[in-house]
C-alpha positions as CSV (number, residue, x, y, z in Angstrom):
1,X,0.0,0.0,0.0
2,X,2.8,2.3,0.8
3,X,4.4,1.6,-2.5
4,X,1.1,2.6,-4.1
5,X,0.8,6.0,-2.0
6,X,4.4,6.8,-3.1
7,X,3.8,5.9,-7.0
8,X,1.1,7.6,-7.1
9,X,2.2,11.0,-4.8
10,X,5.3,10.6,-7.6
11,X,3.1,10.2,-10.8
12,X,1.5,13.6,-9.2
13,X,3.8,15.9,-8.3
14,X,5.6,15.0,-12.0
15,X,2.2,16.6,-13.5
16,X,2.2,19.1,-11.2
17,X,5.7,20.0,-12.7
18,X,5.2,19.9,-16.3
19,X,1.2,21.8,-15.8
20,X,2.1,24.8,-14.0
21,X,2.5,28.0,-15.6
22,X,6.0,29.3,-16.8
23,X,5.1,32.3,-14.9
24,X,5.2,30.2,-11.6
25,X,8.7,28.4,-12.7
26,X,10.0,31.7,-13.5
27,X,9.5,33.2,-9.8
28,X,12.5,33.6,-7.8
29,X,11.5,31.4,-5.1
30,X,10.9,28.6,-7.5
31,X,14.2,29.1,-8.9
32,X,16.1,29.4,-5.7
33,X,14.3,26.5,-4.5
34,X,15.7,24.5,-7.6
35,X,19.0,25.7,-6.6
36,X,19.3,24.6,-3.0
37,X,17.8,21.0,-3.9
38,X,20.8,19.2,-4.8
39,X,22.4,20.5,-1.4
40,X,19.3,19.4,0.7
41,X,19.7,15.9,-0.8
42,X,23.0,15.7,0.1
43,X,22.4,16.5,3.4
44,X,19.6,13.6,3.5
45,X,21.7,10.6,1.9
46,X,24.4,11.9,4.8
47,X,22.0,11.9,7.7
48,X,20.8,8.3,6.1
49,X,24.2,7.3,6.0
50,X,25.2,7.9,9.0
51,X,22.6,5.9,11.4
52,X,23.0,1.9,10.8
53,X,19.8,-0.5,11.0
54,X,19.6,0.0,15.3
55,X,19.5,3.6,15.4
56,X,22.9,4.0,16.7
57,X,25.3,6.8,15.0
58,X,27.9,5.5,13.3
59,X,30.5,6.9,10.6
60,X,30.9,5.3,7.5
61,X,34.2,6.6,5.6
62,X,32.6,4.9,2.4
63,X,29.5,6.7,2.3
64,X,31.6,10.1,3.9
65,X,34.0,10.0,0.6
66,X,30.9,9.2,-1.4
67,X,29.4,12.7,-0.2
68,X,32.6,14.8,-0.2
69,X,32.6,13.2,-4.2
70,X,28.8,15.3,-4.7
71,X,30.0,18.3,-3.1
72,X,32.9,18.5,-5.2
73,X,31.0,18.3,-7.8
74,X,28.4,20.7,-6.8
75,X,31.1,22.6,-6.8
76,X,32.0,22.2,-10.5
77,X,28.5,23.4,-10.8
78,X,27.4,20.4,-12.1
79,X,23.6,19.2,-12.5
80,X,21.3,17.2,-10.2
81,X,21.5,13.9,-11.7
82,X,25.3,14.3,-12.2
83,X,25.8,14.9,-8.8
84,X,24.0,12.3,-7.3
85,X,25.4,10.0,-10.2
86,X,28.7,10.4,-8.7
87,X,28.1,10.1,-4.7
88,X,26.2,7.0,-5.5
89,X,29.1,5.7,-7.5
90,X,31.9,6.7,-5.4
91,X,30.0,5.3,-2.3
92,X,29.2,2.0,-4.2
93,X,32.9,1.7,-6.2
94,X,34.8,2.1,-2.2
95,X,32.3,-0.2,-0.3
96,X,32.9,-2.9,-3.3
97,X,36.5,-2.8,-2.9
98,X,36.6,-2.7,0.6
């Protein structure tokens, strides 16, 4: 049922997206909203990352590099995808070879 709620909630706010006005998308809110996304994404996958399965607090090097890998290249000023592209990867490449 979740999985349903979430498909659905998905399948919405995408339509939401591509039926509002280019007025609305064009307000600086909106756009500074878009901007700070990618950095409040990071900051998710790092919170997720660094509680294991029993709720204790625990540092994960892997997943640590894996962020400092998004930021730089937020930095670089590259996209969304791109960005989360390459903390996945980074954080997935170092936990398969270690």
């Amino acid at each position: 049922m979740a999985l349903l709620i979430a498909a659905v909630g998905s399948y919405l706010l995408k339509l939401a997206g591509v039926s509002l006005p280019e007025s609305i998308l064009n307000h600086p809110k909106v756009q500074r909203v878009a901007e700070l996304l990618p950095i409040a994404m990071l900051s998710a996958l790092v919170a997720v990352e660094l509680f294991d399965g029993g709720g204790r607090y625990a540092v994960d090097w892997r997943a640590l590099a894996g962020v400092a890998a998004g930021v730089g290249a937020l930095l670089l000023r590259r996209g969304f995808l791109v960005v989360f592209v390459v903390a996945i990867s980074v954080t997935a490449l170092l936990r398969l070879v270690t």
